[in-house]
C-alpha positions as CSV (number, residue, x, y, z in Angstrom):
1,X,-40.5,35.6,-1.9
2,X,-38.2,38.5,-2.4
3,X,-35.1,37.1,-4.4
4,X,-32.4,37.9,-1.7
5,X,-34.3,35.9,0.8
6,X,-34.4,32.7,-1.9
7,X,-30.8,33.5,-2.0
8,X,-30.1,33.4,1.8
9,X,-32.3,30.1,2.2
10,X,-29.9,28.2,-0.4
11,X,-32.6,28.2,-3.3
12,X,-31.3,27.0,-6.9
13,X,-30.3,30.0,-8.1
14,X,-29.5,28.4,-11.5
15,X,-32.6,27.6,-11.8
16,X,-34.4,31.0,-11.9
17,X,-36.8,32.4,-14.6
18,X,-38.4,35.8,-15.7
19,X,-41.7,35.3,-15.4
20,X,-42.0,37.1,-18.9
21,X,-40.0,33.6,-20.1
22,X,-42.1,31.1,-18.6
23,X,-45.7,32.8,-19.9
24,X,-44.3,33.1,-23.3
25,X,-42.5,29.7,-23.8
26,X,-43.9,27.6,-20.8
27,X,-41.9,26.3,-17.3
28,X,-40.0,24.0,-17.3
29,X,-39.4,23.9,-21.4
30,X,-36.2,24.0,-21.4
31,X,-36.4,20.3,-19.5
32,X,-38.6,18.9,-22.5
33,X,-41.9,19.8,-20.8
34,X,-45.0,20.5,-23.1
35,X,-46.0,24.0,-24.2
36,X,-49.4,23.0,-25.1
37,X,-52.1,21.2,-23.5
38,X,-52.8,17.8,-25.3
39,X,-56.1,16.0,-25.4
40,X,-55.3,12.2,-25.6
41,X,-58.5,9.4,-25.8
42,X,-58.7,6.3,-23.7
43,X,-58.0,3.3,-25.8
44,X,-61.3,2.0,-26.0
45,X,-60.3,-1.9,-25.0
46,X,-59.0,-0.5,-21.9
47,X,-62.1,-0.7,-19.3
48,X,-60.3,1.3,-16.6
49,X,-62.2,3.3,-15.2
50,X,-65.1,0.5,-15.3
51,X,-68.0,2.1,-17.1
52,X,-67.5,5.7,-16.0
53,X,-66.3,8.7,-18.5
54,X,-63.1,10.5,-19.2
55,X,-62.8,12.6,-15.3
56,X,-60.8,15.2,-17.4
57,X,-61.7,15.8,-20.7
């Protein structure tokens, strides 16, 4: 969406990012969201999901 039009709509202007920002620090960061990916294990005496592996792992 062209930025005018955001504009005209009554987007959050505030709230606007180079893209060049958010690939090299990560969206939203400034909000305290992650910039890495973390892997975290199930804890093993948790047996939710019942006998079925990790879906994303």
């Amino acid at each position: 969406m062209k930025l005018d039009d955001y504009r005209l709509l009554g987007g959050h202007m505030d709230y606007i990012e180079k893209i060049e920002d958010i690939l090299q620090h990560g969206g939203w960061h400034k909000d305290g969201a992650p910039t890495a990916r973390m892997l975290q294990k199930n804890d093993a005496t948790n047996h939710w999901p019942f006998m079925y592996p990790p879906m994303l792992g």
